[in-house]
C-alpha positions as a LaTeX table, in Angstrom:
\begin{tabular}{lrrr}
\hline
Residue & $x$ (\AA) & $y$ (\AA) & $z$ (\AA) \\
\hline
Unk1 & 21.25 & 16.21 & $-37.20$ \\
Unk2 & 19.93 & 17.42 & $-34.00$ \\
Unk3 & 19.30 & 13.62 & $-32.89$ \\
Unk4 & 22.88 & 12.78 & $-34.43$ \\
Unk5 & 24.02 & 14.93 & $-31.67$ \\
Unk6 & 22.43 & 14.05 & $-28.63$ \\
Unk7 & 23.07 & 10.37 & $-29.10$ \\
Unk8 & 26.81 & 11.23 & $-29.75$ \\
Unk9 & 26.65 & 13.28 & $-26.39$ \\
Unk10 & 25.00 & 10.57 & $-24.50$ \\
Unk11 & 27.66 & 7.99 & $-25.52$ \\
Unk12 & 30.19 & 10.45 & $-23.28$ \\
Unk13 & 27.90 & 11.51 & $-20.92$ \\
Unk14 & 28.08 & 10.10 & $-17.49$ \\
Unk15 & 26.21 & 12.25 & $-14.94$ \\
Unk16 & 22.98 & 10.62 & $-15.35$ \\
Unk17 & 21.08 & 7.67 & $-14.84$ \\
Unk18 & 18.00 & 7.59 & $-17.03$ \\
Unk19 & 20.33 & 7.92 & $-20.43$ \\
Unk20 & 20.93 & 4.35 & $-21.27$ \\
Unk21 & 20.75 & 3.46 & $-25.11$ \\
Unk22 & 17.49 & 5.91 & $-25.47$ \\
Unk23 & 18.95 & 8.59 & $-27.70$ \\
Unk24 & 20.08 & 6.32 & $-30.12$ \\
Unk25 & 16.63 & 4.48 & $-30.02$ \\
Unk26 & 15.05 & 7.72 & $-30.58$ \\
Unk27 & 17.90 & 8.63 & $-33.70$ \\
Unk28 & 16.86 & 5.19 & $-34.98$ \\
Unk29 & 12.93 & 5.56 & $-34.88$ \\
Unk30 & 13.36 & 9.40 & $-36.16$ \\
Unk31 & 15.43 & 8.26 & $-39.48$ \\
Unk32 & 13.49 & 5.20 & $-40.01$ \\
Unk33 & 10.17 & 7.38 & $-39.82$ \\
Unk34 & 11.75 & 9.92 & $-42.17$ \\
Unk35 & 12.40 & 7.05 & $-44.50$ \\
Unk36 & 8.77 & 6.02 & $-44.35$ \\
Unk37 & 7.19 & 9.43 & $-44.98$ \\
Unk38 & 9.76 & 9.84 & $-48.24$ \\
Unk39 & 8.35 & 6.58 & $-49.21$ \\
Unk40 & 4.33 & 7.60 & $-48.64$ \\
Unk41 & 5.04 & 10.73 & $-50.79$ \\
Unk42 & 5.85 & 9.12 & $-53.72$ \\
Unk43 & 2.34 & 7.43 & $-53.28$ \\
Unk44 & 0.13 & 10.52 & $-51.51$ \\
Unk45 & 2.85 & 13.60 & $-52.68$ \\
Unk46 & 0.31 & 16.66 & $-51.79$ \\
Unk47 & $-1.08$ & 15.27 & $-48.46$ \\
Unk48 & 2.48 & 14.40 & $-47.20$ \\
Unk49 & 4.00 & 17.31 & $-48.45$ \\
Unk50 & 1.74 & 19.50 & $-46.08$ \\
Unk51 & 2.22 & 16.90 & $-43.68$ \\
Unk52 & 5.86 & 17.55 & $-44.06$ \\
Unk53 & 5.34 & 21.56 & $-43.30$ \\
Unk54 & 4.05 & 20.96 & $-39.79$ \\
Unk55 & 6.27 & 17.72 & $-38.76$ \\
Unk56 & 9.16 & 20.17 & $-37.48$ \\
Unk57 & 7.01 & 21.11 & $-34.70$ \\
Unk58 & 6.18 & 17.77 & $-33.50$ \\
Unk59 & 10.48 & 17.01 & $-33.61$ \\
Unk60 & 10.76 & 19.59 & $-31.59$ \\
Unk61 & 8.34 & 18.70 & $-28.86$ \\
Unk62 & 10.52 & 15.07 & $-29.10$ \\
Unk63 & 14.13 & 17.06 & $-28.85$ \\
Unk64 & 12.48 & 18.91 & $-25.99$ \\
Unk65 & 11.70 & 15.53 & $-24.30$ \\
Unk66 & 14.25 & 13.64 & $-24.91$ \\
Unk67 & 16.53 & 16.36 & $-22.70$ \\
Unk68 & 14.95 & 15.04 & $-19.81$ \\
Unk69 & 17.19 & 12.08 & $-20.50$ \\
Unk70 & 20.08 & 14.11 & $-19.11$ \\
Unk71 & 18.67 & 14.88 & $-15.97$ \\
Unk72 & 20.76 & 14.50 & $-13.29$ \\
Unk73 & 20.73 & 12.18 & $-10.18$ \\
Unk74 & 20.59 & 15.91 & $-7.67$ \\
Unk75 & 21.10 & 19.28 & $-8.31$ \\
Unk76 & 24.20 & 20.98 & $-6.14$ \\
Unk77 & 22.22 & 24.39 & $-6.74$ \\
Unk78 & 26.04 & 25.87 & $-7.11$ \\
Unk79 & 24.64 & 28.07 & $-10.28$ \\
Unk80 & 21.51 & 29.19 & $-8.94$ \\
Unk81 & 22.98 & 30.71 & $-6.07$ \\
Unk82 & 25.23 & 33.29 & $-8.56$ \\
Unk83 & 21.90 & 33.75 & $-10.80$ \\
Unk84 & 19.75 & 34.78 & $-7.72$ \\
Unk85 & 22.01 & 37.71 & $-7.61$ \\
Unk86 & 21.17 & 39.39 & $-10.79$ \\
Unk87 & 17.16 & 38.62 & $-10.02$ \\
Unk88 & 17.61 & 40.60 & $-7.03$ \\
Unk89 & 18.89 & 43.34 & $-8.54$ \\
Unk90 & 16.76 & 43.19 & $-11.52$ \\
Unk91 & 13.18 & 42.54 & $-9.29$ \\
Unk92 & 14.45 & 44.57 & $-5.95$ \\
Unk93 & 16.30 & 46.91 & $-6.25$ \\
Unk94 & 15.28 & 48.13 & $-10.29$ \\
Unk95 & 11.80 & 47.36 & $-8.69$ \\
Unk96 & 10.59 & 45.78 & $-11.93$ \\
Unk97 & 8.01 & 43.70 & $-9.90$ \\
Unk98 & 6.75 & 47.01 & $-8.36$ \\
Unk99 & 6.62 & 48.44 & $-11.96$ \\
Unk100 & 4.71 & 45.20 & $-13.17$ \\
Unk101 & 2.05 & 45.19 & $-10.25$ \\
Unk102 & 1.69 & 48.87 & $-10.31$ \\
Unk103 & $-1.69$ & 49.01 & $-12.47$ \\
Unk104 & $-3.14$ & 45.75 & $-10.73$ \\
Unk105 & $-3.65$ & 42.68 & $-12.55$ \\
Unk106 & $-3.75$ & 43.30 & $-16.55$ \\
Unk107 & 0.38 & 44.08 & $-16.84$ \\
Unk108 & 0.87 & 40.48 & $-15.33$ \\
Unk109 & $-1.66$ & 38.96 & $-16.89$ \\
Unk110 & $-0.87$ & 39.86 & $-20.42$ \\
Unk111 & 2.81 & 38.80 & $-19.01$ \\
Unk112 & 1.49 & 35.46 & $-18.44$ \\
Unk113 & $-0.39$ & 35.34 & $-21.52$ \\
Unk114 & 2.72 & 35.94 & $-23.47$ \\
Unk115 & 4.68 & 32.86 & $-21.46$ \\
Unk116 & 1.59 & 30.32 & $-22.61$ \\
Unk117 & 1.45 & 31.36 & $-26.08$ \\
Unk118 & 4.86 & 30.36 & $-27.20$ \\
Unk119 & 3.97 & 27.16 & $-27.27$ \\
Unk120 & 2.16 & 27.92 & $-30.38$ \\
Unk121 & 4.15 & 30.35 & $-31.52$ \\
Unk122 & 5.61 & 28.00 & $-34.36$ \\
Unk123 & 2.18 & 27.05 & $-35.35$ \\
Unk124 & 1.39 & 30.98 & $-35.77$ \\
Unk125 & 4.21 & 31.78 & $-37.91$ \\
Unk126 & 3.41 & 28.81 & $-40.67$ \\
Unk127 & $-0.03$ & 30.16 & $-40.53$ \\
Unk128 & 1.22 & 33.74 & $-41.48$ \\
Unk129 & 3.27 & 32.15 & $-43.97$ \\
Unk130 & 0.69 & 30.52 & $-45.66$ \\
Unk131 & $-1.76$ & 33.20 & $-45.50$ \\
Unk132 & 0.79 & 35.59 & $-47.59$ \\
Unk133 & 1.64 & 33.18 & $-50.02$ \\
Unk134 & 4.67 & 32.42 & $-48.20$ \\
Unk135 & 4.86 & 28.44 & $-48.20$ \\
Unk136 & 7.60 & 28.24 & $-50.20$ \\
Unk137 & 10.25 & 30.27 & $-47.24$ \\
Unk138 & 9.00 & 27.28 & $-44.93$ \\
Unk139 & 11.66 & 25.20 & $-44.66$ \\
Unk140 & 14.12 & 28.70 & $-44.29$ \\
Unk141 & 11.63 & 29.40 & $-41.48$ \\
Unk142 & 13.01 & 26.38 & $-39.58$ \\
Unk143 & 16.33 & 26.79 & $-40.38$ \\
Unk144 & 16.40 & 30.07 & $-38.78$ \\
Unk145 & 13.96 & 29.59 & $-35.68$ \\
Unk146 & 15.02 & 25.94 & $-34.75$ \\
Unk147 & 19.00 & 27.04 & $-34.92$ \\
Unk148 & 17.45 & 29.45 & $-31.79$ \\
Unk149 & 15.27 & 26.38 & $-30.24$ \\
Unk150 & 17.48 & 23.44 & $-30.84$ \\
Unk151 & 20.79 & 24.82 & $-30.31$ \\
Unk152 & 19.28 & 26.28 & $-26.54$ \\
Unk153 & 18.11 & 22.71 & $-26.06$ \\
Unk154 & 21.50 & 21.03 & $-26.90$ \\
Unk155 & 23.35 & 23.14 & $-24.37$ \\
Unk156 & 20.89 & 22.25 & $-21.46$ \\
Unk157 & 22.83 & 19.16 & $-20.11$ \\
Unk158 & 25.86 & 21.21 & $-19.15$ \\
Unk159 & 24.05 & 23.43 & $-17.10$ \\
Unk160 & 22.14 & 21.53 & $-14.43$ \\
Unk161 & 19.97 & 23.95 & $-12.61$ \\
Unk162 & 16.27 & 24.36 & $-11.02$ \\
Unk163 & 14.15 & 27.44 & $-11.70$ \\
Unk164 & 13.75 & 29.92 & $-9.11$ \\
Unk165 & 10.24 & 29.05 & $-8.63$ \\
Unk166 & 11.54 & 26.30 & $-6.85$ \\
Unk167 & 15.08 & 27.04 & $-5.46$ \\
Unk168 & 13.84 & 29.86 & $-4.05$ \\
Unk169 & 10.38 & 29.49 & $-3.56$ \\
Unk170 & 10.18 & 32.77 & $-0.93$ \\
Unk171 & 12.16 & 35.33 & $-3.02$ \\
Unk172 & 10.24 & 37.79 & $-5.13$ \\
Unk173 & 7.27 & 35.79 & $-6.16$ \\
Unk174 & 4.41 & 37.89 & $-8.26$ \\
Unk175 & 2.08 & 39.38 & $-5.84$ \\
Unk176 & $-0.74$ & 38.86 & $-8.78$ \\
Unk177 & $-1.98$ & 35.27 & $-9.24$ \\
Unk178 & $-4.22$ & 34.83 & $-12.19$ \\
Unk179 & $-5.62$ & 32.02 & $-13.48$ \\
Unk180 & $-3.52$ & 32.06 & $-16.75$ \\
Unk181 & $-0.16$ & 31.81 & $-14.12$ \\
Unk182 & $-2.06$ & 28.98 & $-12.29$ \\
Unk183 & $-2.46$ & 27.14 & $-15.54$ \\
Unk184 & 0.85 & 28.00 & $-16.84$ \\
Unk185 & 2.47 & 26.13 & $-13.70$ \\
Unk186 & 0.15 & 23.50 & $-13.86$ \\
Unk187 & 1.29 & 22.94 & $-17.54$ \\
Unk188 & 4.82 & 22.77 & $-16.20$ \\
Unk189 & 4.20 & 20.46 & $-13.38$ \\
Unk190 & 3.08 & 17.65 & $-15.77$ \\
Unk191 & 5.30 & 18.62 & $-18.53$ \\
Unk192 & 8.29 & 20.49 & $-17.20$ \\
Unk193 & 11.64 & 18.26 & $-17.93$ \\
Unk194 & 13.60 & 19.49 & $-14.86$ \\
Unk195 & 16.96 & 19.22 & $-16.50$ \\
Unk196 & 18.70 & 23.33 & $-16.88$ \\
Unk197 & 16.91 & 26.12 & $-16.97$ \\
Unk198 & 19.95 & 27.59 & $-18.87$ \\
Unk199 & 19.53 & 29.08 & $-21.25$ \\
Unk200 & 16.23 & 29.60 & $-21.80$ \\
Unk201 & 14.30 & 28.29 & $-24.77$ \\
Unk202 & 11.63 & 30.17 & $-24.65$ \\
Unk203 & 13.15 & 33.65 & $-25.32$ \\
Unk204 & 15.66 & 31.93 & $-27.92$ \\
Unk205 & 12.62 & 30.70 & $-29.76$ \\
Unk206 & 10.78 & 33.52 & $-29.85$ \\
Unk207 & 13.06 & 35.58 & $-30.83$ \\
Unk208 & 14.64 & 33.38 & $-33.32$ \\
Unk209 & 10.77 & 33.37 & $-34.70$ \\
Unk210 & 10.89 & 37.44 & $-34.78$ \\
Unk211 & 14.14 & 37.12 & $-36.56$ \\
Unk212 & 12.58 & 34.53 & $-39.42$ \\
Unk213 & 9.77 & 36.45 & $-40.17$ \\
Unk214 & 12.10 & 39.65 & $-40.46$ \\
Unk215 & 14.08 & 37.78 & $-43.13$ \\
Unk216 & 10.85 & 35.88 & $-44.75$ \\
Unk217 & 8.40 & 39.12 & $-45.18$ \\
Unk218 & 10.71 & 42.45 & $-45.35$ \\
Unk219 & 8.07 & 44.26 & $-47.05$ \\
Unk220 & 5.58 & 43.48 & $-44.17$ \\
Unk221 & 7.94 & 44.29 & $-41.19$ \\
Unk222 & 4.50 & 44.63 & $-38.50$ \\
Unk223 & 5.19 & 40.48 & $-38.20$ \\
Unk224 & 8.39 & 41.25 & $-37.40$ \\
Unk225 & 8.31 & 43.82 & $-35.01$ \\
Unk226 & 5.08 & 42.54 & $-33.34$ \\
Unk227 & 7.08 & 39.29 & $-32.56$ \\
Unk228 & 9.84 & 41.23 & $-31.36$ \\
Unk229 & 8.07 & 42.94 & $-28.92$ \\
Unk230 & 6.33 & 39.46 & $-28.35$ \\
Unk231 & 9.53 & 38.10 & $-27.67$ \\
Unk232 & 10.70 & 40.96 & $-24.89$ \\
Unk233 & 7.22 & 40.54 & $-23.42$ \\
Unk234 & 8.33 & 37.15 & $-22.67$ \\
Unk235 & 11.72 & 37.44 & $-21.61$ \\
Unk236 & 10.18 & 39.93 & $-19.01$ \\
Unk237 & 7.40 & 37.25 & $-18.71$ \\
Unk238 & 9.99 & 34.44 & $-17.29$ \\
Unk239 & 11.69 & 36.55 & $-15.11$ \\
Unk240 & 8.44 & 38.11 & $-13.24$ \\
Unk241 & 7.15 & 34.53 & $-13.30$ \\
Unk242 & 10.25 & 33.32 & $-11.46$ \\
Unk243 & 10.82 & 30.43 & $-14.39$ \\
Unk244 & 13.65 & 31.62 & $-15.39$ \\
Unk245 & 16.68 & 33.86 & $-13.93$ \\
Unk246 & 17.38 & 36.57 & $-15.57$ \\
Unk247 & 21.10 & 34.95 & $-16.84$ \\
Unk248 & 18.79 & 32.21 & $-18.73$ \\
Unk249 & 17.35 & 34.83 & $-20.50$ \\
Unk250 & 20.63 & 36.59 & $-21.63$ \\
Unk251 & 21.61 & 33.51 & $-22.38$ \\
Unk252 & 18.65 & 32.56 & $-24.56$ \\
Unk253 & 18.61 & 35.84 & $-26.09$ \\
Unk254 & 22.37 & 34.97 & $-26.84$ \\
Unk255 & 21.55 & 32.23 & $-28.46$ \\
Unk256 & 19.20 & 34.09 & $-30.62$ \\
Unk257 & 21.96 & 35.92 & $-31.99$ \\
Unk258 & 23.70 & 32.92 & $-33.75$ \\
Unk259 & 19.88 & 32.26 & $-35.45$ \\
Unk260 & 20.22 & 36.24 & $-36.15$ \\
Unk261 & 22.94 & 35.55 & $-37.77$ \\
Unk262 & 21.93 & 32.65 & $-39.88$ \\
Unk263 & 18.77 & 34.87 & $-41.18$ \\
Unk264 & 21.38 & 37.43 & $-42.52$ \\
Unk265 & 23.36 & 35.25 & $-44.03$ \\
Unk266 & 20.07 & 33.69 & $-45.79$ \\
Unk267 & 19.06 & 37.12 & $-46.63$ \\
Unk268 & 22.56 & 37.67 & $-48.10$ \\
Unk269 & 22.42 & 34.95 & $-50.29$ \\
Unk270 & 19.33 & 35.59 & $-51.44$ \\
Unk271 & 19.96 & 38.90 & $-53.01$ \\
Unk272 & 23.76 & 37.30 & $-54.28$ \\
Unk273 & 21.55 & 34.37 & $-56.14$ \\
Unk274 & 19.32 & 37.55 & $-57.59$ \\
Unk275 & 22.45 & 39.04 & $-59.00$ \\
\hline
\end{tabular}
């Protein structure tokens, strides 16, 4: 559905000049593939099935990608300019950098930490879920957490903007550099997409993750909790870092709300099928 979308979206879109035919390429290979794998399970049904579990992940690597398609020909920095406002009071004059640096390296370290570990942070979850038992709330697993990852990822092309890191390369940079922050911007020089920073998927996807595992193990509510303070720790994470402004993260956190709401709604029917 998610591919549906974007090639739909690139048929109107207009403001850049990489698009071309690719999403609906990418729609075509992604159905056709689907296709295949339903026919290989009728042939190898356990191996594809687990196969199956995990392939959501590697989609979402390709959705992530295939925003770069949307990246425009310059960036007018219009939006930037209001978010830098809110980062300066958040950073300056709250002092939350001072706060961060004020015990030396370990608060931004485990900061940066937190920002390179979402990356597996789907990966985690299925573990957990397997490890309890659990394999059979998979697929509600995705429903929930990519609603928070995809949906932040569809809205991207309608907010062209740079991160801070390098818009304003001078302003309230961390006055700790360790060598988890040096490989975290390393990772997104070769990978980064450069299309919006708004809104940010990181903190919708982690806390869309906190709010799956709330819904998918309510009698073990430390998975929940830990991944909610997980997923603060790395909306603080993005702003210390200067990758994100502190609107993307409202925004992404936003965005977690509507997967919020999709987990109640599961949970609800849940306990109305039970009855």
């Amino acid at each position: 559905m998610y591919f549906a979308y974007v090639a739909v979206l690139s048929a109107f879109w207009k403001n850049s000049p990489h698009l071309g035919a690719q999403p609906f390429w990418i729609l075509t290979a992604v159905a056709f593939g689907l296709l295949l794998l339903a026919a290989a399970e009728t042939l190898f049904p356990v191996a594809i099935s687990r196969f199956r579990d995990f392939l959501p992940l590697g989609l979402t690597l390709l959705a992530f990608e295939e925003m770069s398609l949307f990246a425009p020909p310059r960036f007018d920095h219009r939006l930037e300019q209001t978010w830098i406002r809110w980062d300066s009071l958040l950073l300056h004059h709250w002092r939350l950098r001072a706060a961060i640096e004020g015990l030396g390296w370990a608060l931004p370290l485990y900061l940066e930490v937190c920002y390179l570990l979402v990356y597996g942070l789907g990966t985690y979850c299925l573990i957990v879920l397997y490890l309890k038992g659990r394999r059979r709330d998979i697929d509600r697993f995705f429903f929930v957490c990519l609603t928070g990852t995809l949906l932040a990822y569809a809205l991207l092309p309608f907010f062209p903007s740079q991160p801070p890191r390098l818009v304003f390369p001078s302003f309230e940079n961390p006055g700790v550099t360790t060598w988890v922050r040096l490989f975290n911007l390393w990772i997104l020089r070769k990978a980064s997409i450069q299309v919006a920073v708004f809104p940010s998927a990181h903190v919708s996807s982690a806390f869309a993750a906190a709010w799956a595992m709330f819904l998918l193990l309510p009698r073990q509510k430390r998975f929940g909790w830990g991944l909610l303070v997980y997923a603060v720790s790395v909306s603080i994470a993005t702003i210390y870092g200067r990758y994100h402004y502190t609107a993307d993260v409202i925004a992404g956190l936003g965005v977690s709300g509507i997967a919020g709401a999709v987990a109640l709604w599961l949970a609800r029917a849940k306990r109305t099928n039970r009855n």
